[in-house]
C-alpha positions as CSV (number, residue, x, y, z in Angstrom):
1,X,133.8,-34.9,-60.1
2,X,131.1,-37.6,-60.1
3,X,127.9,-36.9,-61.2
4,X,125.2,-38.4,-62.4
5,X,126.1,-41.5,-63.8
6,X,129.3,-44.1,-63.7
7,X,132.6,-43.5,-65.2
8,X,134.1,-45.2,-67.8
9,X,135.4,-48.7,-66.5
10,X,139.2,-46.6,-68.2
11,X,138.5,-43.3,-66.4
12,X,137.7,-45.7,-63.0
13,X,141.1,-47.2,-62.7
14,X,142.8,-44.3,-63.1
15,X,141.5,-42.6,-60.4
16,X,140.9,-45.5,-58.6
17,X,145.3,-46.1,-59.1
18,X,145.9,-41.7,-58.2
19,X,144.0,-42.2,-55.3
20,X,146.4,-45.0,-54.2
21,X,149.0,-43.3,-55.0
22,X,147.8,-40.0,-53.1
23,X,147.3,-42.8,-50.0
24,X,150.6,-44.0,-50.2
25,X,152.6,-41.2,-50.6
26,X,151.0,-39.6,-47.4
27,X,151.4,-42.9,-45.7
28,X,155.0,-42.7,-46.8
29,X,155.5,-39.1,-45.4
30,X,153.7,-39.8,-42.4
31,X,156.2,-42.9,-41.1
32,X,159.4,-41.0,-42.4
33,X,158.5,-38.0,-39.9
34,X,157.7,-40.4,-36.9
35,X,160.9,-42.3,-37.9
36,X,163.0,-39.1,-38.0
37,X,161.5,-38.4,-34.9
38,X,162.0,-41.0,-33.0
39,X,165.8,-41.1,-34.1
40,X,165.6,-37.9,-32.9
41,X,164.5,-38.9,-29.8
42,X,166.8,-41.7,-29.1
43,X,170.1,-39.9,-30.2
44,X,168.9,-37.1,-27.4
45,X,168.3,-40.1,-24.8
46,X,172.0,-41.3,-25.9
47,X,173.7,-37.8,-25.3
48,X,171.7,-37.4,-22.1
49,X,173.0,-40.8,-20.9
50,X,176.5,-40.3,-22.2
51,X,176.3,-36.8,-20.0
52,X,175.0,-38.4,-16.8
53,X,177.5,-41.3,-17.2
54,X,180.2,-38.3,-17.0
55,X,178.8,-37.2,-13.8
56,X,178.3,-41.2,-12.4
57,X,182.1,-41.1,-12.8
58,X,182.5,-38.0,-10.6
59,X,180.6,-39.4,-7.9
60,X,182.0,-42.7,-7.4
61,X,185.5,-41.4,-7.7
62,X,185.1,-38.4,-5.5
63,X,186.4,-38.4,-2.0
64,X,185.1,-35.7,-0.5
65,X,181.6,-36.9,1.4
66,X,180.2,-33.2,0.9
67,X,180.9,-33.4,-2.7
68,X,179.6,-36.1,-3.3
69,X,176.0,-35.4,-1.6
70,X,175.9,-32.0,-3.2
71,X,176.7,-34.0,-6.7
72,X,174.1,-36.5,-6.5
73,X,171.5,-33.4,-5.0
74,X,172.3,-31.9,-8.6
75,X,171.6,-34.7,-10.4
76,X,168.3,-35.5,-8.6
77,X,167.2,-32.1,-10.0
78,X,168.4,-31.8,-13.5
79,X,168.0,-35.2,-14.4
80,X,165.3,-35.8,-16.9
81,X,162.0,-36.9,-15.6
82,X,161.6,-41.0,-15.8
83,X,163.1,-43.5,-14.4
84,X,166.9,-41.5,-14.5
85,X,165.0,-39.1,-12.1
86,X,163.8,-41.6,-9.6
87,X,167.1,-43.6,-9.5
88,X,169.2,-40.1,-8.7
89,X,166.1,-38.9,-6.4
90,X,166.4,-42.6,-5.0
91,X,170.4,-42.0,-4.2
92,X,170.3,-38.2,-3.0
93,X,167.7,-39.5,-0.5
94,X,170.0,-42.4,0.7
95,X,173.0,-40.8,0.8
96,X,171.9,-37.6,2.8
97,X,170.4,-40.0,5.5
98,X,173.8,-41.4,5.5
99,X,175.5,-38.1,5.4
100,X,173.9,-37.3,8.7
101,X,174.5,-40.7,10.2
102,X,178.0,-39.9,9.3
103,X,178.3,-36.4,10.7
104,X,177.4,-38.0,14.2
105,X,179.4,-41.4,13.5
106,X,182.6,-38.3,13.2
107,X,181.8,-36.7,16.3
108,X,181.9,-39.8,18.3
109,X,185.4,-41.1,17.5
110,X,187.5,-40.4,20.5
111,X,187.3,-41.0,24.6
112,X,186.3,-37.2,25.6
113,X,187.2,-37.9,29.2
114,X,190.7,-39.7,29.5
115,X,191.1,-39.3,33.4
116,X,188.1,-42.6,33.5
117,X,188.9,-45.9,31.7
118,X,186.1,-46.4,29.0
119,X,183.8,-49.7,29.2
120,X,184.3,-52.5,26.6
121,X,180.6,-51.6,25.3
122,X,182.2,-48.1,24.9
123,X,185.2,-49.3,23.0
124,X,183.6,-51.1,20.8
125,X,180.9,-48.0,19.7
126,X,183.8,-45.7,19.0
127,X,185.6,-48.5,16.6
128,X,182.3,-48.8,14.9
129,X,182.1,-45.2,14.7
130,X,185.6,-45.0,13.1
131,X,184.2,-47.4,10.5
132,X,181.0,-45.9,9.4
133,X,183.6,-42.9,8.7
134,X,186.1,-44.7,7.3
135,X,183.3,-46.0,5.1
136,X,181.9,-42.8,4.1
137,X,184.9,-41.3,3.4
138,X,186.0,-43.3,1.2
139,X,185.2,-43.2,-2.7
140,X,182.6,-45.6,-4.4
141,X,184.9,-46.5,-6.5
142,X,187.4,-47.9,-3.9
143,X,184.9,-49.6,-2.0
144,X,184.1,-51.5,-5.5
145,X,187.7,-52.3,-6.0
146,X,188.4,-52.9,-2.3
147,X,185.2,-55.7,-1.8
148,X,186.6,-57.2,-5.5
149,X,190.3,-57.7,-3.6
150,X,188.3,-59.5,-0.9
151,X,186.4,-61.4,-2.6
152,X,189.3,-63.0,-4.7
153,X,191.2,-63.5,-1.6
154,X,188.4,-65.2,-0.2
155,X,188.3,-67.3,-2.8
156,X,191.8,-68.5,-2.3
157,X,191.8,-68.7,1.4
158,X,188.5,-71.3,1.3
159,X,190.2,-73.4,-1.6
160,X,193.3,-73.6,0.7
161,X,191.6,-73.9,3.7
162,X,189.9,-77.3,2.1
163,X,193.1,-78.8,1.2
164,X,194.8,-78.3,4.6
165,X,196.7,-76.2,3.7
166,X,196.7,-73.7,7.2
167,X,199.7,-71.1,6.2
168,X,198.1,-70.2,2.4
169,X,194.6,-70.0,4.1
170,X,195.6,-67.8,7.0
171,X,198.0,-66.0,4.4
172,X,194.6,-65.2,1.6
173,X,191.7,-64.7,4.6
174,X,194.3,-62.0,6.0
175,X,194.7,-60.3,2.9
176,X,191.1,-60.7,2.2
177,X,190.2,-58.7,5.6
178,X,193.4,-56.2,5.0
179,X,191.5,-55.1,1.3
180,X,188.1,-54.5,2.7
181,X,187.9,-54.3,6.7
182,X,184.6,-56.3,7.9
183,X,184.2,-58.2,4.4
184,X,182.3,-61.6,5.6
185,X,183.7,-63.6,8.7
186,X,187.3,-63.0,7.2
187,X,189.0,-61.5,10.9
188,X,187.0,-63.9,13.1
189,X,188.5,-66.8,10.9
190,X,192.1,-64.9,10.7
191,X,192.0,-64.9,14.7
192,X,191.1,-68.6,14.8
193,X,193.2,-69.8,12.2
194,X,196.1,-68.0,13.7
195,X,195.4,-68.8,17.1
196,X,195.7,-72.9,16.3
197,X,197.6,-72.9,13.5
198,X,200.5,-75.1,15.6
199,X,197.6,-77.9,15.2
200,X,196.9,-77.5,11.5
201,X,200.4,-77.8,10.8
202,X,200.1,-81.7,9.8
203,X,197.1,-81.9,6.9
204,X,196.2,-85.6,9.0
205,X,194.9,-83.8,12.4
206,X,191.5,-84.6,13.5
207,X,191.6,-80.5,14.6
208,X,191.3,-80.0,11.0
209,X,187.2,-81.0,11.2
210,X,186.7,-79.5,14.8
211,X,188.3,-76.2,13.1
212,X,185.4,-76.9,9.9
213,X,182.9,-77.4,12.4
214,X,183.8,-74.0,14.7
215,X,184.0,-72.3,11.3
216,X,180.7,-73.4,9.8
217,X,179.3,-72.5,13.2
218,X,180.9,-69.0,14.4
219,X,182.4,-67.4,11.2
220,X,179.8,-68.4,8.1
221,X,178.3,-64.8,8.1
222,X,177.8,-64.7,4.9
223,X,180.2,-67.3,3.6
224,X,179.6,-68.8,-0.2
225,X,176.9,-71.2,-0.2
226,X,179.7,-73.3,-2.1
227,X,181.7,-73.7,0.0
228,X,179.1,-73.7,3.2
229,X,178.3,-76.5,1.1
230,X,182.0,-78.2,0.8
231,X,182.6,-77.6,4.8
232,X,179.6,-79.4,5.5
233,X,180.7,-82.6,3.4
234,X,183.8,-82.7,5.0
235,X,181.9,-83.7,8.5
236,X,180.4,-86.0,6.9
Protein backbone atom coordinates (compact mmCIF):
# COMPACT_ATOMS: atom_id res chain seq x y z
CA UNK A 1 0.00 0.00 0.00
CA UNK A 2 0.74 3.78 -0.36
CA UNK A 3 1.04 5.73 2.45
CA UNK A 4 2.33 8.54 3.49
CA UNK A 5 4.90 9.55 1.30
CA UNK A 6 6.28 8.58 -2.49
CA UNK A 7 7.79 5.44 -3.52
CA UNK A 8 11.05 4.83 -4.58
CA UNK A 9 11.33 6.15 -8.34
CA UNK A 10 12.56 1.66 -8.49
CA UNK A 11 9.64 0.51 -6.41
CA UNK A 12 7.31 2.99 -8.96
CA UNK A 13 8.03 1.21 -12.09
CA UNK A 14 7.48 -1.88 -10.94
CA UNK A 15 4.23 -1.55 -10.01
CA UNK A 16 3.62 0.96 -12.32
CA UNK A 17 4.85 -2.33 -15.19
CA UNK A 18 2.44 -5.24 -12.78
CA UNK A 19 -0.24 -3.06 -13.14
CA UNK A 20 0.03 -3.10 -16.97
CA UNK A 21 0.50 -6.23 -16.98
CA UNK A 22 -2.61 -7.03 -14.66
CA UNK A 23 -4.49 -4.61 -17.50
CA UNK A 24 -3.50 -6.47 -20.25
CA UNK A 25 -3.87 -9.76 -19.28
CA UNK A 26 -7.65 -9.08 -18.41
CA UNK A 27 -7.86 -7.16 -21.61
CA UNK A 28 -6.51 -10.28 -23.20
CA UNK A 29 -9.07 -12.60 -21.53
CA UNK A 30 -11.78 -10.31 -22.07
CA UNK A 31 -11.51 -10.35 -26.28
CA UNK A 32 -10.58 -14.12 -26.30
CA UNK A 33 -14.10 -14.87 -24.60
CA UNK A 34 -16.13 -12.39 -26.96
CA UNK A 35 -14.11 -13.94 -29.81
CA UNK A 36 -14.90 -17.56 -28.75
CA UNK A 37 -18.20 -16.34 -28.49
CA UNK A 38 -18.88 -14.91 -31.42
CA UNK A 39 -17.38 -18.02 -33.31
CA UNK A 40 -19.73 -19.59 -31.40
CA UNK A 41 -22.32 -17.78 -32.63
CA UNK A 42 -21.63 -17.79 -36.20
CA UNK A 43 -20.88 -21.62 -36.50
CA UNK A 44 -24.63 -21.92 -34.89
CA UNK A 45 -25.99 -19.33 -37.62
CA UNK A 46 -24.00 -21.69 -40.27
CA UNK A 47 -25.67 -25.01 -39.04
CA UNK A 48 -28.98 -23.24 -38.77
CA UNK A 49 -28.72 -22.11 -42.37
CA UNK A 50 -27.24 -25.40 -43.66
CA UNK A 51 -30.61 -26.96 -41.84
CA UNK A 52 -33.06 -24.59 -43.39
CA UNK A 53 -31.27 -24.81 -46.84
CA UNK A 54 -32.27 -28.69 -46.40
CA UNK A 55 -35.84 -27.82 -45.98
CA UNK A 56 -35.67 -24.88 -49.05
CA UNK A 57 -34.80 -28.01 -51.09
CA UNK A 58 -38.00 -29.91 -49.97
CA UNK A 59 -40.15 -27.15 -50.77
CA UNK A 60 -39.17 -26.24 -54.22
CA UNK A 61 -38.99 -29.83 -55.26
CA UNK A 62 -42.18 -31.05 -53.72
CA UNK A 63 -45.18 -31.55 -55.86
CA UNK A 64 -47.78 -31.89 -53.70
CA UNK A 65 -49.53 -28.15 -53.20
CA UNK A 66 -50.57 -29.29 -49.50
CA UNK A 67 -47.12 -30.28 -48.68
CA UNK A 68 -45.71 -27.69 -49.63
CA UNK A 69 -48.02 -25.03 -47.62
CA UNK A 70 -47.84 -27.27 -44.56
CA UNK A 71 -43.73 -27.16 -45.18
CA UNK A 72 -43.36 -23.56 -45.41
CA UNK A 73 -46.19 -23.12 -42.25
CA UNK A 74 -43.38 -25.17 -40.25
CA UNK A 75 -40.81 -23.19 -41.23
CA UNK A 76 -42.53 -19.92 -40.43
CA UNK A 77 -42.70 -21.25 -36.83
CA UNK A 78 -39.46 -22.79 -36.01
CA UNK A 79 -37.38 -20.57 -37.88
CA UNK A 80 -35.22 -18.47 -35.79
CA UNK A 81 -36.37 -15.00 -35.02
CA UNK A 82 -34.73 -12.29 -37.59
CA UNK A 83 -34.85 -11.80 -40.83
CA UNK A 84 -35.06 -15.99 -41.62
CA UNK A 85 -38.41 -15.59 -39.77
CA UNK A 86 -39.88 -12.83 -41.68
CA UNK A 87 -38.79 -14.19 -45.12
CA UNK A 88 -40.60 -17.86 -44.24
CA UNK A 89 -43.60 -15.84 -42.37
CA UNK A 90 -43.39 -13.65 -45.69
CA UNK A 91 -43.82 -16.99 -47.94
CA UNK A 92 -46.38 -19.06 -45.68
CA UNK A 93 -48.52 -15.92 -45.94
CA UNK A 94 -48.28 -15.78 -49.82
CA UNK A 95 -48.60 -19.15 -50.54
CA UNK A 96 -51.80 -19.91 -48.38
CA UNK A 97 -53.46 -16.93 -50.23
CA UNK A 98 -52.52 -18.80 -53.23
CA UNK A 99 -53.47 -22.09 -51.90
CA UNK A 100 -57.02 -20.84 -51.57
CA UNK A 101 -57.01 -19.12 -54.95
CA UNK A 102 -56.07 -22.42 -56.08
CA UNK A 103 -58.63 -24.56 -54.34
CA UNK A 104 -61.37 -22.48 -56.24
CA UNK A 105 -59.16 -22.09 -59.53
CA UNK A 106 -59.62 -26.50 -59.20
CA UNK A 107 -63.22 -26.45 -58.75
CA UNK A 108 -63.81 -24.38 -61.73
CA UNK A 109 -62.20 -26.51 -64.46
CA UNK A 110 -64.93 -28.08 -66.35
CA UNK A 111 -68.48 -27.06 -68.14
CA UNK A 112 -70.92 -28.42 -65.32
CA UNK A 113 -73.84 -28.21 -67.68
CA UNK A 114 -73.08 -29.84 -71.10
CA UNK A 115 -76.69 -29.86 -72.52
CA UNK A 116 -75.94 -25.59 -73.14
CA UNK A 117 -72.97 -24.41 -75.28
CA UNK A 118 -70.63 -22.29 -73.00
CA UNK A 119 -69.82 -18.52 -73.97
CA UNK A 120 -66.31 -17.54 -75.30
CA UNK A 121 -66.00 -15.39 -71.95
CA UNK A 122 -66.76 -18.72 -70.27
CA UNK A 123 -64.15 -20.72 -72.21
CA UNK A 124 -61.61 -18.59 -71.70
CA UNK A 125 -62.18 -18.51 -67.49
CA UNK A 126 -62.05 -22.28 -67.29
CA UNK A 127 -58.52 -22.35 -69.52
CA UNK A 128 -57.33 -19.78 -67.05
CA UNK A 129 -58.50 -21.78 -64.29
CA UNK A 130 -56.59 -24.91 -65.68
CA UNK A 131 -53.50 -22.76 -65.56
CA UNK A 132 -53.47 -21.26 -62.19
CA UNK A 133 -53.64 -25.16 -61.36
CA UNK A 134 -51.36 -26.31 -63.55
CA UNK A 135 -49.17 -23.60 -62.03
CA UNK A 136 -49.70 -24.46 -58.53
CA UNK A 137 -49.25 -27.90 -58.95
CA UNK A 138 -46.37 -27.87 -60.26
CA UNK A 139 -42.84 -27.82 -58.24
CA UNK A 140 -40.80 -24.54 -57.71
CA UNK A 141 -38.18 -26.16 -59.00
CA UNK A 142 -39.73 -26.96 -62.42
CA UNK A 143 -41.12 -23.70 -62.81
CA UNK A 144 -37.33 -22.42 -62.42
CA UNK A 145 -36.12 -24.77 -64.96
CA UNK A 146 -39.16 -24.50 -67.21
CA UNK A 147 -38.93 -20.24 -67.46
CA UNK A 148 -34.84 -20.95 -67.97
CA UNK A 149 -35.88 -23.34 -71.26
CA UNK A 150 -38.02 -20.31 -72.27
CA UNK A 151 -35.98 -17.90 -71.88
CA UNK A 152 -33.09 -19.59 -73.96
CA UNK A 153 -35.43 -20.26 -76.58
CA UNK A 154 -36.48 -16.87 -76.68
CA UNK A 155 -33.27 -15.90 -77.13
CA UNK A 156 -32.86 -17.88 -80.21
CA UNK A 157 -36.18 -17.28 -81.80
CA UNK A 158 -35.45 -13.15 -81.61
CA UNK A 159 -31.81 -13.60 -82.96
CA UNK A 160 -33.51 -15.67 -85.90
CA UNK A 161 -36.26 -13.64 -86.17
CA UNK A 162 -33.73 -10.51 -86.94
CA UNK A 163 -31.99 -12.32 -89.60
CA UNK A 164 -35.03 -13.45 -91.50
CA UNK A 165 -34.76 -16.41 -90.85
CA UNK A 166 -38.90 -17.38 -90.45
CA UNK A 167 -38.66 -21.44 -89.98
CA UNK A 168 -35.75 -21.20 -86.94
CA UNK A 169 -37.78 -18.36 -85.38
CA UNK A 170 -41.20 -20.02 -85.47
CA UNK A 171 -39.13 -23.41 -84.72
CA UNK A 172 -37.31 -21.50 -81.08
CA UNK A 173 -40.63 -19.17 -80.12
CA UNK A 174 -42.60 -22.64 -80.22
CA UNK A 175 -40.34 -24.39 -78.13
CA UNK A 176 -40.03 -21.38 -76.02
CA UNK A 177 -43.97 -21.45 -75.31
CA UNK A 178 -43.99 -25.49 -75.26
CA UNK A 179 -41.22 -25.15 -71.96
CA UNK A 180 -43.22 -22.68 -69.99
CA UNK A 181 -46.97 -22.11 -71.24
CA UNK A 182 -47.71 -18.08 -71.05
CA UNK A 183 -43.83 -17.08 -70.90
CA UNK A 184 -43.94 -13.37 -72.62
CA UNK A 185 -45.84 -12.92 -76.07
CA UNK A 186 -44.25 -16.36 -77.22
CA UNK A 187 -47.90 -17.99 -78.56
CA UNK A 188 -49.29 -14.76 -79.94
CA UNK A 189 -45.96 -14.55 -81.99
CA UNK A 190 -46.08 -18.52 -82.80
CA UNK A 191 -49.75 -17.90 -84.19
CA UNK A 192 -48.55 -14.92 -86.25
CA UNK A 193 -45.44 -16.22 -87.44
CA UNK A 194 -47.16 -19.41 -88.53
CA UNK A 195 -50.04 -17.93 -89.89
CA UNK A 196 -47.73 -15.81 -92.61
CA UNK A 197 -44.88 -17.71 -92.75
CA UNK A 198 -45.59 -18.40 -96.83
CA UNK A 199 -44.56 -14.44 -96.94
CA UNK A 200 -41.39 -14.70 -94.87
CA UNK A 201 -40.23 -17.39 -96.85
CA UNK A 202 -37.90 -14.89 -99.12
CA UNK A 203 -35.48 -12.82 -96.35
CA UNK A 204 -36.14 -9.57 -99.21
CA UNK A 205 -40.15 -9.26 -98.46
CA UNK A 206 -41.26 -5.84 -97.41
CA UNK A 207 -43.80 -8.23 -94.94
CA UNK A 208 -40.67 -8.76 -93.06
CA UNK A 209 -41.08 -4.96 -91.47
CA UNK A 210 -44.96 -4.95 -91.43
CA UNK A 211 -44.52 -8.45 -89.38
CA UNK A 212 -41.62 -6.20 -86.91
CA UNK A 213 -44.04 -3.50 -86.72
CA UNK A 214 -47.34 -5.93 -85.70
CA UNK A 215 -44.80 -7.62 -83.38
CA UNK A 216 -43.51 -4.48 -81.61
CA UNK A 217 -47.10 -3.52 -81.42
CA UNK A 218 -49.30 -6.71 -80.36
CA UNK A 219 -46.82 -9.30 -78.93
CA UNK A 220 -43.96 -7.08 -76.90
CA UNK A 221 -45.50 -8.03 -73.43
CA UNK A 222 -42.69 -8.07 -71.84
CA UNK A 223 -40.18 -8.66 -74.71
CA UNK A 224 -36.21 -7.82 -73.93
CA UNK A 225 -35.66 -4.27 -74.02
CA UNK A 226 -32.72 -5.41 -76.43
CA UNK A 227 -34.26 -6.55 -78.72
CA UNK A 228 -37.51 -4.00 -78.35
CA UNK A 229 -34.64 -2.01 -79.11
CA UNK A 230 -33.26 -3.88 -82.42
CA UNK A 231 -37.06 -4.19 -83.82
CA UNK A 232 -37.37 -0.73 -83.58
CA UNK A 233 -34.16 0.08 -85.73
CA UNK A 234 -35.20 -2.13 -88.24
CA UNK A 235 -38.21 0.47 -89.10
CA UNK A 236 -36.06 2.83 -89.26
Amino acid sequence: MIKKGDLADNSLNKFVEYFKWVIVTLAISTVTLIISDLFKEREQDIKELEYFDKYVKHVINEDSALVRLQLSKYLSIVAPNGEMKKSWANYYDTIKREYQEYLMARKDTTIKDSNSKPSLERLEKIDENKEKVKLFETPLSSISKGVEEAKKFEEIGFKALLERDINTSITAFNQGEEAWHGYHDLFGIVGYLTKNRDKLLDKNSTYWITTYRTILSTYSWKMPVNYKIKLQEELK
